[in-house]
C-alpha positions as CSV (number, residue, x, y, z in Angstrom):
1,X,-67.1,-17.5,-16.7
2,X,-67.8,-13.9,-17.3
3,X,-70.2,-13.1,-19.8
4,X,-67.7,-10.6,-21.5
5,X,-65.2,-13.3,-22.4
6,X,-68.1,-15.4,-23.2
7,X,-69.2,-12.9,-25.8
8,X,-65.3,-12.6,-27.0
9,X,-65.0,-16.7,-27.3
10,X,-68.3,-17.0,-29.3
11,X,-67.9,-13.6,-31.4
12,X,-66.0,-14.3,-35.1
13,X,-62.2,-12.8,-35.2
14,X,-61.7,-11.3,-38.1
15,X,-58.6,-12.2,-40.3
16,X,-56.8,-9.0,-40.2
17,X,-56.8,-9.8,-35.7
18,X,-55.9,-13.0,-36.2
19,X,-52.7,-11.8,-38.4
20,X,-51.6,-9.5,-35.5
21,X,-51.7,-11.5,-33.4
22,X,-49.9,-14.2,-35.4
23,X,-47.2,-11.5,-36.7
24,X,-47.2,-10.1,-32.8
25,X,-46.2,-14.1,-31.8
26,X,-43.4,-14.5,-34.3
27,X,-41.8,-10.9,-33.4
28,X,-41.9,-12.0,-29.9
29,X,-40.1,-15.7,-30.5
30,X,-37.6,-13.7,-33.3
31,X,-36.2,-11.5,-30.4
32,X,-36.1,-13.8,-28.0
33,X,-33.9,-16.0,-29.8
34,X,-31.7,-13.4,-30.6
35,X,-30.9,-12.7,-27.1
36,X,-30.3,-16.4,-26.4
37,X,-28.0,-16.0,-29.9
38,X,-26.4,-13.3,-28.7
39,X,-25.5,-14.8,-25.4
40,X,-24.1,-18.1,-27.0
41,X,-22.2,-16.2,-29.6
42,X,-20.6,-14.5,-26.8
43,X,-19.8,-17.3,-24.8
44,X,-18.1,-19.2,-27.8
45,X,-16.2,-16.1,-29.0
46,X,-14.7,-15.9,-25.6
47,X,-14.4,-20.1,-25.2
48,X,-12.6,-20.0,-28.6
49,X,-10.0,-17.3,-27.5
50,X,-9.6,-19.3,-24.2
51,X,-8.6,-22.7,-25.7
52,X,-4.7,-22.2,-26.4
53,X,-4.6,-21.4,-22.7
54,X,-6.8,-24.3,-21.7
55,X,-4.7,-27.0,-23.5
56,X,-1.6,-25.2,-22.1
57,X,-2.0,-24.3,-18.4
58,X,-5.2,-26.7,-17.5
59,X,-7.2,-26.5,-14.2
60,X,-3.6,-25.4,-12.9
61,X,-5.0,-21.4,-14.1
62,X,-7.6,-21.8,-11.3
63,X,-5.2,-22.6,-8.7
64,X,-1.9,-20.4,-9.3
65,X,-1.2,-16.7,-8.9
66,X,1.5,-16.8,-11.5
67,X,1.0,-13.9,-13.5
68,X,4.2,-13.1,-15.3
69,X,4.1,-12.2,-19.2
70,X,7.7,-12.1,-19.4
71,X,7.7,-16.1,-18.8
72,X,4.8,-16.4,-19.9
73,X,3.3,-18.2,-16.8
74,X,-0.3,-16.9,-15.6
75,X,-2.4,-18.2,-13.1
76,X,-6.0,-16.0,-12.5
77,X,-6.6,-17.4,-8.7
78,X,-5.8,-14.0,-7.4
79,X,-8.1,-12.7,-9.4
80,X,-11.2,-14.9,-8.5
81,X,-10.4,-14.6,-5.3
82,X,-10.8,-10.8,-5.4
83,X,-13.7,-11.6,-7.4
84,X,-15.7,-14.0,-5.5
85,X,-14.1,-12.1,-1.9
86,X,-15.2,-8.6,-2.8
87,X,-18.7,-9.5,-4.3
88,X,-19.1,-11.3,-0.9
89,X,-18.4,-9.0,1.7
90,X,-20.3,-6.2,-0.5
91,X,-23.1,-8.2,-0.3
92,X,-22.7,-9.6,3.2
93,X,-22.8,-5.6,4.5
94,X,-25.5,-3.7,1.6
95,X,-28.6,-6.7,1.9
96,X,-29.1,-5.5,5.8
97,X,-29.1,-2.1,4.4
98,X,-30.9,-1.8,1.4
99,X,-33.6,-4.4,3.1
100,X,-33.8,-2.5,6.3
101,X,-33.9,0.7,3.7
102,X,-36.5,-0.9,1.7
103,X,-38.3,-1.5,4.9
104,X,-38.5,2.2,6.2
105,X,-39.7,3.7,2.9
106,X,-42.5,1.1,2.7
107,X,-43.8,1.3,6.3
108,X,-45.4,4.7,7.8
109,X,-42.7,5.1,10.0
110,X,-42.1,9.0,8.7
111,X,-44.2,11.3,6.9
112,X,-44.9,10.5,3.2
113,X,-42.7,13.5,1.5
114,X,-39.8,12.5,3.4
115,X,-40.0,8.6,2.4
116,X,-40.6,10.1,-1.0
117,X,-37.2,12.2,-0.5
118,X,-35.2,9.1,0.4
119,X,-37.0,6.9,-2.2
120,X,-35.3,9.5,-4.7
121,X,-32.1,10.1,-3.4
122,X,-31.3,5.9,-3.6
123,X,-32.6,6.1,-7.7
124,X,-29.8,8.9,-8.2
125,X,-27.8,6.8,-6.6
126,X,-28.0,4.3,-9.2
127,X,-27.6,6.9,-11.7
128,X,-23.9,7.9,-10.7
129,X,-21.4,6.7,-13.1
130,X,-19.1,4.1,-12.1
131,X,-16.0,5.8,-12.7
132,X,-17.4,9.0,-10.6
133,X,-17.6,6.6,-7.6
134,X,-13.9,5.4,-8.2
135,X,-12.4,9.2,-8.1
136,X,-14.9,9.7,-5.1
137,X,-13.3,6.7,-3.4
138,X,-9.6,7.4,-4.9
139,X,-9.9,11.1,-3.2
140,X,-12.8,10.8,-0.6
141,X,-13.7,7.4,0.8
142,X,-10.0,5.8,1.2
143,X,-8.2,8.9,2.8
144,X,-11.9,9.1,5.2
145,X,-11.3,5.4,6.2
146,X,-7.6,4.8,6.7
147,X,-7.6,6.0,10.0
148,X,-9.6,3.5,10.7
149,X,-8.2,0.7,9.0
150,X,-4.9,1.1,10.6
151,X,-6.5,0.8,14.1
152,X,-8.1,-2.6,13.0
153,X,-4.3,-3.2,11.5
154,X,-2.8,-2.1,14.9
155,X,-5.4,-4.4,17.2
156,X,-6.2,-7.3,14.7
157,X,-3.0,-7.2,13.0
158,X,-2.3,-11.3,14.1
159,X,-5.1,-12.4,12.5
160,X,-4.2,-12.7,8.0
161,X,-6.7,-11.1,7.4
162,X,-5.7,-7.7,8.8
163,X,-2.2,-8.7,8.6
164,X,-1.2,-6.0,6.4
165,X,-0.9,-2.1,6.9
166,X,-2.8,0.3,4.9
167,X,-1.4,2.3,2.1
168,X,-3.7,3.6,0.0
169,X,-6.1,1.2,-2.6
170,X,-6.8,-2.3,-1.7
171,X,-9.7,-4.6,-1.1
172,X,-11.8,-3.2,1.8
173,X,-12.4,0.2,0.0
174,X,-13.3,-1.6,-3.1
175,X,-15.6,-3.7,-1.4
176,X,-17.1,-0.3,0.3
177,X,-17.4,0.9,-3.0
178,X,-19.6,-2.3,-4.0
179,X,-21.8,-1.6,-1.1
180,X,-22.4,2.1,-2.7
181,X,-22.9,0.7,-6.1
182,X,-25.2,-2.4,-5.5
183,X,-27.5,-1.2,-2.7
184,X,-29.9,1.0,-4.9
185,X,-30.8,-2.5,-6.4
186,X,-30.8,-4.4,-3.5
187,X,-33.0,-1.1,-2.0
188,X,-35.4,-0.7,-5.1
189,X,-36.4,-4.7,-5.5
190,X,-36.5,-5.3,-1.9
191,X,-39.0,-2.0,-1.6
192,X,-41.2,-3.1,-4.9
193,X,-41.4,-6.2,-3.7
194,X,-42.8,-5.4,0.0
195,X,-45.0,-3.1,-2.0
196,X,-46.5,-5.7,-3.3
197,X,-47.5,-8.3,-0.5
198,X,-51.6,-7.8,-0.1
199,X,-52.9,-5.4,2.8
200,X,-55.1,-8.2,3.6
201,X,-52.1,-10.2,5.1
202,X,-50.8,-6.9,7.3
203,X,-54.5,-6.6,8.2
204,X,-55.0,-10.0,9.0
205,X,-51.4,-10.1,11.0
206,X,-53.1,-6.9,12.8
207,X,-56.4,-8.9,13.8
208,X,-54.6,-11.6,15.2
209,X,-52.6,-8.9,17.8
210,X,-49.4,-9.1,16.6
211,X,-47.0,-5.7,16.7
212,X,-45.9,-3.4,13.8
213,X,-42.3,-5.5,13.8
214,X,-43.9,-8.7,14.0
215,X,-45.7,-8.3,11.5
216,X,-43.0,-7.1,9.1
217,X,-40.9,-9.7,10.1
218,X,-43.3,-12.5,10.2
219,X,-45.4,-11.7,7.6
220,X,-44.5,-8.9,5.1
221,X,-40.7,-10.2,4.7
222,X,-41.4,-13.9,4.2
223,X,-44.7,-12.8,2.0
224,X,-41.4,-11.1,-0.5
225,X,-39.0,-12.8,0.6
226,X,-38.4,-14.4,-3.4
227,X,-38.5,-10.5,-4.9
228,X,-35.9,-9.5,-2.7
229,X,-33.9,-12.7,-3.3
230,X,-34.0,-12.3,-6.6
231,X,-32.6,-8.7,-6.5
232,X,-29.8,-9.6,-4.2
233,X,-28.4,-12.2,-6.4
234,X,-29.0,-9.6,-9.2
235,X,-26.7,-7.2,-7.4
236,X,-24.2,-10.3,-6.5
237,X,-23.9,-10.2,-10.6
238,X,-23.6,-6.5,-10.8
239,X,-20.7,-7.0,-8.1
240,X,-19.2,-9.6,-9.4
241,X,-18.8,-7.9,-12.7
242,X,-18.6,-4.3,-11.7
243,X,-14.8,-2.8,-14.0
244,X,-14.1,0.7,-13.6
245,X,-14.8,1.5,-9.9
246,X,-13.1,-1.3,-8.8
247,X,-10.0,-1.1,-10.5
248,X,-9.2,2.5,-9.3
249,X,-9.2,1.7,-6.2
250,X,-8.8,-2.2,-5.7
251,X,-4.5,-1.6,-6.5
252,X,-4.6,-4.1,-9.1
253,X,-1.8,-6.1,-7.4
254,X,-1.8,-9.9,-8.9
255,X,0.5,-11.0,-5.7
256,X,-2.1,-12.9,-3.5
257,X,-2.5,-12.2,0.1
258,X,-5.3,-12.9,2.5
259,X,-4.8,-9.8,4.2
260,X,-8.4,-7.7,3.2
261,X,-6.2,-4.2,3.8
262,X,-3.6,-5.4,0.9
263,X,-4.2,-4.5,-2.3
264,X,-5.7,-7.3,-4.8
265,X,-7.4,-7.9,-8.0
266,X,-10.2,-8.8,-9.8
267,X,-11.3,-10.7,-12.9
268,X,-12.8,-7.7,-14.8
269,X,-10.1,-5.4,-13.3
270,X,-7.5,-7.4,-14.5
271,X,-9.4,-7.2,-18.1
272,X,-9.7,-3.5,-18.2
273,X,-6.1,-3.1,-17.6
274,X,-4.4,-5.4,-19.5
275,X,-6.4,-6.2,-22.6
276,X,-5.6,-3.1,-24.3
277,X,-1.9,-4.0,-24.4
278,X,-1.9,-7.8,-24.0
279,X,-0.5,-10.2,-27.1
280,X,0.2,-13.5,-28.0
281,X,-0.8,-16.1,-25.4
282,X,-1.7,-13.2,-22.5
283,X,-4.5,-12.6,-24.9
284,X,-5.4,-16.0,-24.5
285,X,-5.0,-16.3,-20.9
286,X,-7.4,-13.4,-20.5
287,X,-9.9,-15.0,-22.4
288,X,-9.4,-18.0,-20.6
289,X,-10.2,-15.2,-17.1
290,X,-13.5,-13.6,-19.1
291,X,-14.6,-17.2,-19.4
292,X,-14.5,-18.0,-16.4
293,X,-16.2,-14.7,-15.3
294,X,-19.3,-15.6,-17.8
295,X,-19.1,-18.9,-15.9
296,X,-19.5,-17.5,-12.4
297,X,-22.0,-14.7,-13.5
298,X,-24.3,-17.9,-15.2
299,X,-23.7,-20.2,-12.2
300,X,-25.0,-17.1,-10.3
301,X,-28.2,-16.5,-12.3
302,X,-29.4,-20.2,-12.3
303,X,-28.9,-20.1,-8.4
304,X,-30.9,-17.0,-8.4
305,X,-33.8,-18.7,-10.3
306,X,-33.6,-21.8,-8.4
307,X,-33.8,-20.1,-4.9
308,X,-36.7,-17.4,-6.1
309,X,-38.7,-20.7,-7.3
310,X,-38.3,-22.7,-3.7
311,X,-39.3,-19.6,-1.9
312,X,-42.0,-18.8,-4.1
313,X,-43.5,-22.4,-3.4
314,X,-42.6,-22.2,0.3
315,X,-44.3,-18.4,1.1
């Protein structure tokens, strides 16, 4: 034992320490509970408003695309499909990028200033407000891509999933715009993480002979592999609940199509543009969506943790 804790063991607190730390304990249990408060107020405010349409319409909301407040039928599995589709593919296309970004700031593969430079432009990436990246899509991405799409429409066109032609919004640029929005996170985790496996491992993975790639791939990447897990399922969240961008320039369109060029829907799409002006039981109904929404998100986060703690014990 060092002889400086030694000396702070055996040396007499005085009572005005001890009630810091005592008050410094309590402050710290107070707040945490009221996050967990929060969160479980929230999630019975929204179970609460949900229950009229959970007696009414059942398990049968999950599974129909009914969404008609004139006859007061609704059915959200358009929407979770768009949910659970668009988070997905987002995800599925910005992890090989934002790793493979994380990967060339970290190494020396350019000079330091320029890493530096790229390090910087991916933070203001981040910064951009969501609803700027929907008038950039709206006016920008979607006219840039069509082209584009309709060749994959033209070629592919047999298959359902490019089935459709292209008109304007739909599902692939909102996906697109998910790749813009979630891989600064996926790029800044995935970059602090690498930062901080040891030098003695690349060292060691050096002494032994092994290449500049080899040793990224079989040492630095498995030595972070749980950071960088952990922030892709933290983007999967931000996707899964991302509002403003995606309903610009997802079409909003509660008819269901497997088509990923037709336009579609999402949970917290659907919210933003109906909540506003909904009544009766489509109040409920949304609810009923925003619950299962929280439900996803939560399943999401207590995959996350479970995945980060099995890699952790494996690497």
């Amino acid at each position: 034992m060092p002889r400086s804790l030694e000396l702070y063991r055996l040396r007499r607190r005085p009572p005005m320490e001890k009630s810091v730390d005592g008050g410094f304990r309590i402050l710290a249990i107070v707040l945490a509970s009221l996050v967990a408060i929060v969160l479980l107020a929230i999630l019975i405010v929204v179970f609460w408003g949900s229950l009229d349409s959970m007696g009414r319409y059942g398990w049968s909301f999950l599974v129909t695309s009914n969404w008609n407040p004139v006859k007061d039928e609704y059915g959200a599995f358009t929407a979770i499909y768009g949910t659970l589709l668009t988070s997905l593919l987002a995800l599925l296309i910005a992890v090989p990028l934002g790793v493979g970004t994380a990967i060339f700031i970290t190494e020396n593969i350019i000079p330091l200033r320029i890493r530096t430079l790229i390090g910087l432009m991916v933070e203001l990436l981040a910064a951009i407000p969501s609803v700027v990246l929907g008038l950039w899509a709206i006016f920008v991405m979607e006219p840039f891509i069509r082209p584009f799409l309709e060749v994959l429409h033209n070629t592919l066109g047999w298959l359902p999933f490019f089935s459709t032609d292209p008109m304007g919004p739909g599902i692939t640029p909102a996906v697109l715009i998910l790749v813009v929005m979630i891989l600064p996170i996926i790029t800044a985790i995935s970059r602090d993480s690498l930062n901080q496996v040891p030098m003695k491992l690349r060292q060691a993975a050096y002494g032994v002979g092994t290449t500049r790639w080899g040793a990224i791939l079989n040492v630095m990447l498995p030595a972070a592999i749980s950071g960088i897990v952990g922030g892709v399922m933290l983007a999967l969240g931000r996707a899964m609940g991302e509002t403003m961008a995606v309903t610009m320039i997802i079409g909003n369109s509660n008819t269901f199509s497997w088509s990923l060029l037709a336009p579609g829907n999402t949970i917290s799409a659907m919210l933003a543009n109906q909540f506003g002006e909904a009544d009766g039981s489509q109040v409920s109904s949304l609810m009923y969506a925003a619950f299962i929404l929280m439900i996803l998100t939560l399943a999401v986060n207590l995959l996350a943790q479970w995945l980060v703690k099995r890699l952790s014990l494996k690497y």
